[in-house]
C-alpha positions in Angstrom: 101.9 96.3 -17.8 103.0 95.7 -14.7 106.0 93.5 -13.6 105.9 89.3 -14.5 104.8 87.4 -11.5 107.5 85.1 -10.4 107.0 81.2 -10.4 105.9 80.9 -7.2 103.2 83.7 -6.7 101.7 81.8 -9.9 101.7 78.8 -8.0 100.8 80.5 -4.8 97.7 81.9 -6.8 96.7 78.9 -8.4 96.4 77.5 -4.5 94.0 80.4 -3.4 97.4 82.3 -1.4 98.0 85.4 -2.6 97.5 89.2 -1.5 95.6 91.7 -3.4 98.2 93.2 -5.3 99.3 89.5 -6.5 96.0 89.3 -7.8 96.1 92.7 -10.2 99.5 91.3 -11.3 98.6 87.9 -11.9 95.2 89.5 -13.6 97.3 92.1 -15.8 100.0 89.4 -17.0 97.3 86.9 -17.6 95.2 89.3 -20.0 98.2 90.0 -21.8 99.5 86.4 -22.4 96.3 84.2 -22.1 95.8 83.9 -26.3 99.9 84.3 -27.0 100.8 80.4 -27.7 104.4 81.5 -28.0 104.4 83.4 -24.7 103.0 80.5 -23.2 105.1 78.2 -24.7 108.3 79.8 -23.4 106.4 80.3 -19.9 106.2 76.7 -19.7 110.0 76.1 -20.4 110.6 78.8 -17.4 108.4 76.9 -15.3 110.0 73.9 -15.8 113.9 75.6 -15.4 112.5 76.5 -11.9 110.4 73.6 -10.4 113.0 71.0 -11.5 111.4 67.5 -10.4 108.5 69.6 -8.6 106.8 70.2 -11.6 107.9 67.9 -14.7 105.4 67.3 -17.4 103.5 70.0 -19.7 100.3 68.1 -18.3 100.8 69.4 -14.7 101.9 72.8 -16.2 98.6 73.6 -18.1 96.8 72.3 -15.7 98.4 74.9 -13.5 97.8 77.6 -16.4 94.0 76.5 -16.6 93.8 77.0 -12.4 95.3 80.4 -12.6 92.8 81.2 -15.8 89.9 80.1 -13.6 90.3 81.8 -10.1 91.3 85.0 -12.3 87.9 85.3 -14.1 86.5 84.1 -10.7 87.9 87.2 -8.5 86.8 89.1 -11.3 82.7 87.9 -10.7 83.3 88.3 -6.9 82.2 91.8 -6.3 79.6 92.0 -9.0 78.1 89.0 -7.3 78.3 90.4 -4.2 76.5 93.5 -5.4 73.5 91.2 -6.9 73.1 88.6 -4.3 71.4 90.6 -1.7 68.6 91.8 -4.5 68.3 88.3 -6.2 67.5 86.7 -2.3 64.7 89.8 -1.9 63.0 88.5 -4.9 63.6 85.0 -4.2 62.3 85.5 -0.8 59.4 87.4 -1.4 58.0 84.4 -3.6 59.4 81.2 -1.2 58.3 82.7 2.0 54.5 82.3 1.6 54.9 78.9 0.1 57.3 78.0 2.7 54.7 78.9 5.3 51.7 77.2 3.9 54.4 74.0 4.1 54.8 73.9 7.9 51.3 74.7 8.6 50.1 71.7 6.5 53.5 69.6 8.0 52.2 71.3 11.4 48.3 69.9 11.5 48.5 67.1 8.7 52.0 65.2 9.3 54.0 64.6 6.7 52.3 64.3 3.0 54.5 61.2 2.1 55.8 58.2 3.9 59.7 57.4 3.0 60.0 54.5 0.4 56.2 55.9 -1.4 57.4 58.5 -3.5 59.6 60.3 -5.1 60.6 64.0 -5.7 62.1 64.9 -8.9 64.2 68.1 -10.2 65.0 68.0 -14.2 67.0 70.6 -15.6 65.9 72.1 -19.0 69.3 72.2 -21.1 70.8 75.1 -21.2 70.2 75.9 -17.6 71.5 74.8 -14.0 70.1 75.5 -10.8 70.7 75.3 -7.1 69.1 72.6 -5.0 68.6 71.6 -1.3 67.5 68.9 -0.3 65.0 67.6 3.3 68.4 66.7 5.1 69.8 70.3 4.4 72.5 68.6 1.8 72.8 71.4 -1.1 74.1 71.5 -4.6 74.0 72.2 -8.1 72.3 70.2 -10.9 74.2 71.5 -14.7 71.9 71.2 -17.6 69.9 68.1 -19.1 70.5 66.7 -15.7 67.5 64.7 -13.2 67.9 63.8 -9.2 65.2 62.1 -7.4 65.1 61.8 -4.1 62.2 60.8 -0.9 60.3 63.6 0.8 61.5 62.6 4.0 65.1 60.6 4.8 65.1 58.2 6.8 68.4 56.2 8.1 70.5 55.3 4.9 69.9 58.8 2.7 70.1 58.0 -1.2 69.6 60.3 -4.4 69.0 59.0 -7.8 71.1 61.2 -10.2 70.9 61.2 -14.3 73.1 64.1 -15.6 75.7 65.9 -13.8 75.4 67.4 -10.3 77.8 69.0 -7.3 77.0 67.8 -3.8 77.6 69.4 -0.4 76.4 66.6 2.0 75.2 67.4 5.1 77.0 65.4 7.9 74.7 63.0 10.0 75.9 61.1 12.3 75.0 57.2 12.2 73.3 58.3 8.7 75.2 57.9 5.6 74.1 59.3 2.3 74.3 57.5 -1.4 74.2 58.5 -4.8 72.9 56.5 -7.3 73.8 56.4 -11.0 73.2 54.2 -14.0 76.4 52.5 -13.4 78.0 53.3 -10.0 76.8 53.6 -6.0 78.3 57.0 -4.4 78.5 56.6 -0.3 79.4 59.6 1.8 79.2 60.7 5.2 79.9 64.2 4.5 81.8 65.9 2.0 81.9 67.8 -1.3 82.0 65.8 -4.3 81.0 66.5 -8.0 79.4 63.5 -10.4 78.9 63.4 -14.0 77.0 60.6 -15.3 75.3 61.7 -18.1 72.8 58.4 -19.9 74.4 59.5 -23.6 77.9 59.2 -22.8 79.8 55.8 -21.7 82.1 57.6 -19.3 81.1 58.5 -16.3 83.2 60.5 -13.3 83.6 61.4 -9.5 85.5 64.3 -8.2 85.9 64.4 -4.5 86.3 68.2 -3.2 86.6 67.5 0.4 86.1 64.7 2.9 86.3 60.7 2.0 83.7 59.2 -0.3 83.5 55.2 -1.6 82.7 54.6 -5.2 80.7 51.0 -5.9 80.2 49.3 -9.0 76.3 48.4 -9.6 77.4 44.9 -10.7 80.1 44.3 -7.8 82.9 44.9 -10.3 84.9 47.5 -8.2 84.5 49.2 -4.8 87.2 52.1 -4.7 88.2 54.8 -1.7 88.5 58.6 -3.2 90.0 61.1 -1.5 90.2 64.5 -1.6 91.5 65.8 -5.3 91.2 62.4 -6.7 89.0 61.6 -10.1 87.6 58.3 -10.6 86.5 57.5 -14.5 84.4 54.4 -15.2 84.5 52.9 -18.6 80.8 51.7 -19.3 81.9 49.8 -22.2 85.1 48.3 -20.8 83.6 47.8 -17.3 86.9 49.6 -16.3 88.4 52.2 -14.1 91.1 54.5 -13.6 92.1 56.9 -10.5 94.0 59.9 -11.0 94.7 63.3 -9.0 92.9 66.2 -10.4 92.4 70.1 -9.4 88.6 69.2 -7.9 88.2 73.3 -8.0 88.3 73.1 -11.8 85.1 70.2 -11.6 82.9 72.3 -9.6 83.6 76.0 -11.6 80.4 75.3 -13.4 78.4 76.1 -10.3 79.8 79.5 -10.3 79.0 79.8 -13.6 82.1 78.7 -16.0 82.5 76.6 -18.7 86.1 74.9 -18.3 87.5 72.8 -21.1 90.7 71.6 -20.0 92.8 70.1 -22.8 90.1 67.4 -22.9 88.8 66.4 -26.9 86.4 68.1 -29.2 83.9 64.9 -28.7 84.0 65.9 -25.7 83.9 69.5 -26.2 80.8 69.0 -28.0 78.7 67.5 -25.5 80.0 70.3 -23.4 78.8 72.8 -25.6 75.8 71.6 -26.7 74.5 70.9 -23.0 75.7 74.5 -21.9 74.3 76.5 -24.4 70.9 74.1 -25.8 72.1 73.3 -29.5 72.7 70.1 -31.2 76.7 70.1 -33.3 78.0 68.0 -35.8 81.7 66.8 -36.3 82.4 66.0 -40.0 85.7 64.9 -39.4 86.5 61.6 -37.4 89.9 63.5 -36.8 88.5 66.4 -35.3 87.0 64.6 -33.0 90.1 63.4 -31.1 92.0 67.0 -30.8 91.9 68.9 -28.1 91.1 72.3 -26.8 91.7 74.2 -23.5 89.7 77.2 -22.8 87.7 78.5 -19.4 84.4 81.0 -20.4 82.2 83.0 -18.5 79.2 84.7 -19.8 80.0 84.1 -23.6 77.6 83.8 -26.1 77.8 80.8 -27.7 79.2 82.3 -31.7 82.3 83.8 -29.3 83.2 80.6 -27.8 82.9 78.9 -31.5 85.4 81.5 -32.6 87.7 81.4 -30.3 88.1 77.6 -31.0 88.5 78.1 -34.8 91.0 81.1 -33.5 92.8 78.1 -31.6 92.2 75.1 -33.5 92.1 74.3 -37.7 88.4 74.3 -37.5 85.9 76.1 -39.3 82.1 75.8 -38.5 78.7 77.0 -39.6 75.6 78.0 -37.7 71.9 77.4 -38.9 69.2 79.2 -37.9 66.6 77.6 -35.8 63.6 76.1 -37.7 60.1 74.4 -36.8 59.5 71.0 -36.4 55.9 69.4 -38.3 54.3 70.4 -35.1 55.2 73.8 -34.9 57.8 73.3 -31.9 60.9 75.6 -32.3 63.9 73.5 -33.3 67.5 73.7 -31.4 70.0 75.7 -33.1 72.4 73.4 -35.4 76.2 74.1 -35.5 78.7 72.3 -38.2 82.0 71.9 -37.2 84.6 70.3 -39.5 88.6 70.4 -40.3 89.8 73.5 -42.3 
């Protein structure tokens, strides 16, 4: 194995600065130490010898360890995406390029189909699935699974999105035009930036990530109007009709654009609706316990029985998987997982 990265080509790394022989030592260290809880353990005591007050709590520390996880697997993708992309955008040209022409003739002789305010386009997102969206004003994103964003044909001044679900934005900057998004309980206002949103209708929680730029979160019933900026996480009670700001790592919000699951230290009630949106199955917690411990973990590519048992590897859990069955109309069932304390 080659030699430990110091401290501060970790930290270095974790920030996107680091040369390409950092990266194979930071990549053969982590492969080596990633499952080793008493490696890690003694890591963090290191870390903490040499930041002093720069770095003080384990929470900062594995939030570190989770950053370094992700951009490693992410380097790792690079080059094999870079070897795919230029086939997948033959294919996916070859099918959008004839409807995209019929489009502007139609635009060309007819005007435009719809008048702003008349209708609305939708996008849903089967679960299971996430795909990549742009929308008439050249703002682009991502929509993750289960989730539903509405939006006019044609913007006009004030630009505004209805989103159900969870969804990364890239706004397109216009000047004298600002640009909302709308979810059950909050108003999203942006001039241009990158933000992520997760509002999904089962869950009482909802959450904005700001990436880049200067976006203002609104309360639909007046209750708060709050000023994010870039790194900072707002989380909205439903229930509580309450709030809280805190600074976050917005790269680890958006990694499931590129394709990774992150689960960072958050609890398996949460876990769960994590899971069973990314991979289309429906789990059951026995145990109210279980519920409230937590897991830390970044996939890419897993099938869902490898995630599962690196959990119970992890964690005192044990779980079962049924097979799929038929509903009384002959409709094939989602896959049911039982999870429950040891």
């Amino acid at each position: 194995m080659r030699d430990k990265p110091d401290y501060k080509t970790l930290l270095d790394f974790s920030k996107g600065k680091y040369s390409y022989n950092d990266y194979l030592k930071v990549k053969d260290w982590f492969t080596q130490t990633r499952d080793d809880k008493e490696t890690e353990s003694r890591l963090f005591g290191q870390w903490k010898a040499f930041a002093g007050t720069e770095m003080a709590d384990d929470d900062s520390l594995r939030s570190l360890f989770a950053r370094i996880h992700y951009k490693v697997l992410r380097e790792e993708k690079m080059n094999e995406k870079k070897r795919n992309l230029w086939h997948w955008y033959r294919q996916v040209a070859a099918i959008l390029i004839p409807v995209i022409t019929i489009t502007a003739v139609l635009y060309f002789f007819a005007g435009p189909v719809f008048s702003p305010g008349q209708s609305w386009v939708e996008l849903s997102v089967p679960e299971g699935a996430r795909i990549e969206f742009m929308l008439p004003d050249s703002t682009s994103g991502w929509l993750n699974s289960g989730a539903k964003l509405k939006y006019p044909p044609v913007f006009g001044k004030h630009r505004q999105v209805e989103l159900t679900g969870e969804a990364f934005f890239k706004v397109s900057h216009r000047r004298s035009s600002d640009f909302t998004v709308s979810v059950p309980d909050m108003d999203i206002r942006v001039l241009g930036t990158q933000f992520n949103v997760s509002a999904y209708a089962d869950e009482t929680v909802s959450q904005v990530v700001l990436k880049e730029g200067r976006i203002e979160v609104s309360g639909k019933a007046g209750q708060f109007s709050q000023v994010l900026q870039q790194n900072e996480k707002l989380l909205y009670n439903g229930e509580s009709k309450s709030f809280k700001v805190t600074k976050v790592d917005a790269d680890l919000y958006k990694a499931w654009t590129d394709g990774y699951l992150v689960i960072n230290n958050e609890p398996m009630a949460q876990v769960e609706k994590k899971l069973e949106r990314w991979y289309n199955v429906e789990i059951t917690i026995r145990d109210e316990k279980l519920k409230g411990m937590r897991f830390k973990g970044t996939f890419n590519g897993e099938p869902l029985e490898e995630v599962l048992r690196f959990i119970a590897m992890t964690t005192p859990v044990v779980y079962t998987i049924e097979r799929n069955g038929y509903d009384s109309k002959g409709v094939l069932t989602k896959r049911q997982i039982i999870m429950k304390l040891k």
